[in-house]
C-alpha positions as CSV (number, residue, x, y, z in Angstrom):
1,X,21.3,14.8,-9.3
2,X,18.5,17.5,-10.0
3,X,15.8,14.7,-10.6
4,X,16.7,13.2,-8.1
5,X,17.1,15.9,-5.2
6,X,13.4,16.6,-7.0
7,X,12.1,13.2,-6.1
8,X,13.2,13.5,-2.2
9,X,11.4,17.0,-1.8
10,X,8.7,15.6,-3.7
11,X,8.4,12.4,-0.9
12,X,9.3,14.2,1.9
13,X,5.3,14.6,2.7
14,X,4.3,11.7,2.1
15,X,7.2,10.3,3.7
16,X,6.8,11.7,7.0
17,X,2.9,10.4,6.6
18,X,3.9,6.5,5.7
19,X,6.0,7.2,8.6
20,X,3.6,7.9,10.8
21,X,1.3,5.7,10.1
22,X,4.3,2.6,10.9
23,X,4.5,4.1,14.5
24,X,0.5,4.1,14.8
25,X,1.5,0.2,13.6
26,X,4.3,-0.4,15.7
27,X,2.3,1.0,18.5
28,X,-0.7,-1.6,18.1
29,X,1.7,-4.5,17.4
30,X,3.1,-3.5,20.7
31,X,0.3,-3.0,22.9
32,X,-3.3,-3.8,21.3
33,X,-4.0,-7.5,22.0
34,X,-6.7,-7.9,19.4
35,X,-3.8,-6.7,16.9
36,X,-1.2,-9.0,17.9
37,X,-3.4,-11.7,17.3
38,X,-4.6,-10.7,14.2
39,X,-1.2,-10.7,13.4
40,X,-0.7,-14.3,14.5
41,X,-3.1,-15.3,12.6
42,X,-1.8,-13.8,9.6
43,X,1.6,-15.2,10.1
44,X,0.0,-18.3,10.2
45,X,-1.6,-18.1,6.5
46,X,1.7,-17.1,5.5
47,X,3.5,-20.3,6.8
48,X,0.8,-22.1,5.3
49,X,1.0,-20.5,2.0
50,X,4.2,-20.2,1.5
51,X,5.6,-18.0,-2.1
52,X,2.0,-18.2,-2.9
53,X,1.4,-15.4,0.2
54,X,3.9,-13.5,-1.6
55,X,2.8,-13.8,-4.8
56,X,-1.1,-13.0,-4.1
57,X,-0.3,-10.0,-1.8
58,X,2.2,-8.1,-3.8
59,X,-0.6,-8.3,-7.1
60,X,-3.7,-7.5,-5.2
61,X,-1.0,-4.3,-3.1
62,X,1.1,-3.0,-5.7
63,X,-1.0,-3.8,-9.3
64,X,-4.4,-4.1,-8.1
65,X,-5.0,-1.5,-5.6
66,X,-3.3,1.3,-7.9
67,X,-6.0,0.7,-10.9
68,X,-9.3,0.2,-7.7
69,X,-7.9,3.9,-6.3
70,X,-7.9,5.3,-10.0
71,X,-11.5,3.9,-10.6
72,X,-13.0,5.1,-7.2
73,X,-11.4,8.6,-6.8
74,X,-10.6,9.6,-10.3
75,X,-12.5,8.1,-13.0
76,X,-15.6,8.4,-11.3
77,X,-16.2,4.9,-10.5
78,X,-16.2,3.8,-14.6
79,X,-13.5,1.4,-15.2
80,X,-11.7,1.9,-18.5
81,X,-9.9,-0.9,-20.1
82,X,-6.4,1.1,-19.2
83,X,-7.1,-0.2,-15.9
84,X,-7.2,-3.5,-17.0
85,X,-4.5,-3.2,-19.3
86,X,-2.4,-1.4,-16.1
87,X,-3.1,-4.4,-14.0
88,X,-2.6,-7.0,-16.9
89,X,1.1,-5.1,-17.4
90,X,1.9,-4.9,-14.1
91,X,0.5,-7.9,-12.4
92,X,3.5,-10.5,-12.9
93,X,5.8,-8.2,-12.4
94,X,5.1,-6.9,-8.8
95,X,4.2,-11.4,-8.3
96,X,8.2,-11.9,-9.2
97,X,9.2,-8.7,-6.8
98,X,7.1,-10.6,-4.2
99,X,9.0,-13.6,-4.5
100,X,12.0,-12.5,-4.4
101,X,11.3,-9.8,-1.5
102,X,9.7,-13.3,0.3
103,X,13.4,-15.0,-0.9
104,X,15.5,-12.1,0.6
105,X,13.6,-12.2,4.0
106,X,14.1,-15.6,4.8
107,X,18.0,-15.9,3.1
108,X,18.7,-12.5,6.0
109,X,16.9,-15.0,8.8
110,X,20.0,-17.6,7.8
111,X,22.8,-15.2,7.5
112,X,21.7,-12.7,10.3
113,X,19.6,-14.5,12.6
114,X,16.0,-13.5,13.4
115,X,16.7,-11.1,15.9
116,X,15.2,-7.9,16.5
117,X,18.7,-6.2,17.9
118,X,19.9,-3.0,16.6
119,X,23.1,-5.1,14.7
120,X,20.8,-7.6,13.3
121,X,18.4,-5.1,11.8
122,X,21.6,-2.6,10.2
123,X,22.7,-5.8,8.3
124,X,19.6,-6.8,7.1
125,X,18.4,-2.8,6.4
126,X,22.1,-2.4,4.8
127,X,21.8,-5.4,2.1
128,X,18.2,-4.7,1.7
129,X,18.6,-0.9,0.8
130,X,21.8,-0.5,-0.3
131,X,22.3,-3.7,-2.1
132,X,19.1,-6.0,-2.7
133,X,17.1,-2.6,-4.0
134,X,19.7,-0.5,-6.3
135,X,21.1,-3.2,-8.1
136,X,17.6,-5.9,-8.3
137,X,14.6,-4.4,-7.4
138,X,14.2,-0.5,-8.6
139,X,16.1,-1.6,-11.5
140,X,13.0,-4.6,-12.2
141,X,10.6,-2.0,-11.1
142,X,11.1,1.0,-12.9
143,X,12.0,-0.5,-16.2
144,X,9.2,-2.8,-16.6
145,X,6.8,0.2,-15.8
146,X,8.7,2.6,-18.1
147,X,8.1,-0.3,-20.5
148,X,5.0,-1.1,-20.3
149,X,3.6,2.5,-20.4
150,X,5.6,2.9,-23.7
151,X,4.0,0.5,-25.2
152,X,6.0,-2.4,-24.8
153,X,8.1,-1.1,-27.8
154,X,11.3,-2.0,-29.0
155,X,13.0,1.8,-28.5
156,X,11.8,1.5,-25.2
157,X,13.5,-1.5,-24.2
158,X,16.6,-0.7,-25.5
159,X,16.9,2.7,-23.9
160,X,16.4,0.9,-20.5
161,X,20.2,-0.1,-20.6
162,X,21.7,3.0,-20.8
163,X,23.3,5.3,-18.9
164,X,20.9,7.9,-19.2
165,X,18.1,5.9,-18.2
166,X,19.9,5.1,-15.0
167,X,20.1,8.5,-14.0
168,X,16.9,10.1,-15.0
169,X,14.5,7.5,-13.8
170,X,16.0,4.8,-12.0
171,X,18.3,6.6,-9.3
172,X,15.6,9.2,-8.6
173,X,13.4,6.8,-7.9
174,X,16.1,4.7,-5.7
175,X,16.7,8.1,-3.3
176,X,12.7,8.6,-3.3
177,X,12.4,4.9,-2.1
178,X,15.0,5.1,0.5
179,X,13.2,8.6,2.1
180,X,10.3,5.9,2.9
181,X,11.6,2.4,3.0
182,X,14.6,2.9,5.1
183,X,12.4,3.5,8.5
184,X,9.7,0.9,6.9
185,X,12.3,-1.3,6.5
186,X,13.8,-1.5,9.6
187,X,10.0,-2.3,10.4
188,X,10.0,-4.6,8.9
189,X,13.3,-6.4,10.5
190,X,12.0,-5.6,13.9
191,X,9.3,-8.0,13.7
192,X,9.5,-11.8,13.6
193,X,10.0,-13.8,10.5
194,X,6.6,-14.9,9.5
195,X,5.4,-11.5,9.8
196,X,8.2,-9.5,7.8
197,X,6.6,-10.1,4.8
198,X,2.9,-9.4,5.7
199,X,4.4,-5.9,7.4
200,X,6.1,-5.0,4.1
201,X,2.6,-5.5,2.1
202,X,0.9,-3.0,4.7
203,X,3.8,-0.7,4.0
204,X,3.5,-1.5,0.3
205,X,-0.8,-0.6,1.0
206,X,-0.1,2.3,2.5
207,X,2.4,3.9,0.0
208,X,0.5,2.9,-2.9
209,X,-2.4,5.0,-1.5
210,X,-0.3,8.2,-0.7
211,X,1.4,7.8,-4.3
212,X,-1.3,7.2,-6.2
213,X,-3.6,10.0,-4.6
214,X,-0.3,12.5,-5.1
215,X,0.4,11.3,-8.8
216,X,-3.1,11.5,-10.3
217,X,-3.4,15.2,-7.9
218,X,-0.5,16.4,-9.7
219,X,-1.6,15.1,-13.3
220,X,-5.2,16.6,-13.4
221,X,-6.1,19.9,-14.5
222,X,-6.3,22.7,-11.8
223,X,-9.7,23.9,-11.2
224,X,-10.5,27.2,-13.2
225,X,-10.6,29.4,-9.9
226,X,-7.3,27.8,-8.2
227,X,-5.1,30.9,-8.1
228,X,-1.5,30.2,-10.3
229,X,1.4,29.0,-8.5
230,X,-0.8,26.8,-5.9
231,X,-0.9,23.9,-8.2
């Protein structure tokens, strides 16, 4: 429970920024013209494209962005093969999470309906948090991750389906997710069908920036004058 109280404080910030930045969203959705048809004309690729929207959004947003932020910000704009071997790891992955978060939005349009009513988006925020993420998509997430970063070894994999490994990095990362994804997700349900999906990859662009900026932050040294304890 420690790790993952930890993991809450530690996306509270961010959080409350993500946040923020869906109500700037929301707000041009709502009002800007030139937004709303951008956003038409999204939807419309989407239809058009079908799983193959899904499948090209969730690479470039959630395996391709990470390693383009590391390059730019952090490693001084010098790739290093990590980044390739990152994106290589991760790539499929995040392409079978797309599908499936593309599968989940349109099987909620059939049970639920695709309205934008407070009742229609609880059920569809309540299977997608509380049973679509726990139990299929952290799970996917976090383990492939944890095993890819260890090397793709055989220790590693086993020690995925334990008990332990439930509790120290899956579950923290479940509360973390839900700090963010439970307003983003109800985003997501307010809008209309074909754009649910395109909505959840701007939330997915947005998170990866704040996480990845925090993560490699926390991971370099301090600069020699930084006073202790303000790391």
């Amino acid at each position: 429970m420690s790790r993952a109280a930890a993991a809450a404080r530690e996306n509270l910030f961010p959080g409350l920024l993500l946040q923020g930045c869906l109500l700037v969203f929301l707000g041009l959705y709502l009002w800007n013209e030139p937004t709303r048809h951008f956003l038409a004309h999204v939807a419309r690729i989407k239809i058009d494209m079908g799983y193959g929207f899904a499948v090209i959004s969730y690479v470039i947003a959630a395996a391709l962005m990470p390693e383009i932020l590391r390059i730019a910000f952090f490693q001084r704009g010098r790739p290093r093969w990590r980044n390739v071997t990152n994106f290589l790891g991760a790539a499929p992955m995040w392409a079978f999470v797309g599908v499936t978060v593309d599968m989940l939005y349109r099987g909620q349009a059939v049970w639920f309906g695709a309205g934008s009513d407070f009742r229609t988006i609880a059920c569809k925020l309540l299977v997608d948090q509380f049973v679509y993420s726990p139990f299929f998509s952290v799970p996917i997430i976090v383990s492939w991750l944890w095993w890819r970063d260890s090397g793709y070894s055989r220790t590693a994999a086993r020690a995925i389906f334990t008990v332990d490994f439930v509790f120290e990095h899956i579950f923290p990362v479940m509360v973390a997710g839900w700090c963010v994804w439970i307003p983003g997700v109800s985003l997501v349900y307010f809008m209309p069908s074909p754009l649910q999906l395109p909505t959840a990859v701007t939330i997915q662009v947005f998170w990866v920036l704040i996480i990845t900026t925090l993560s490699e932050r926390k991971a370099a040294p301090p600069p020699i004058d930084t006073p202790p304890g303000l790391t």
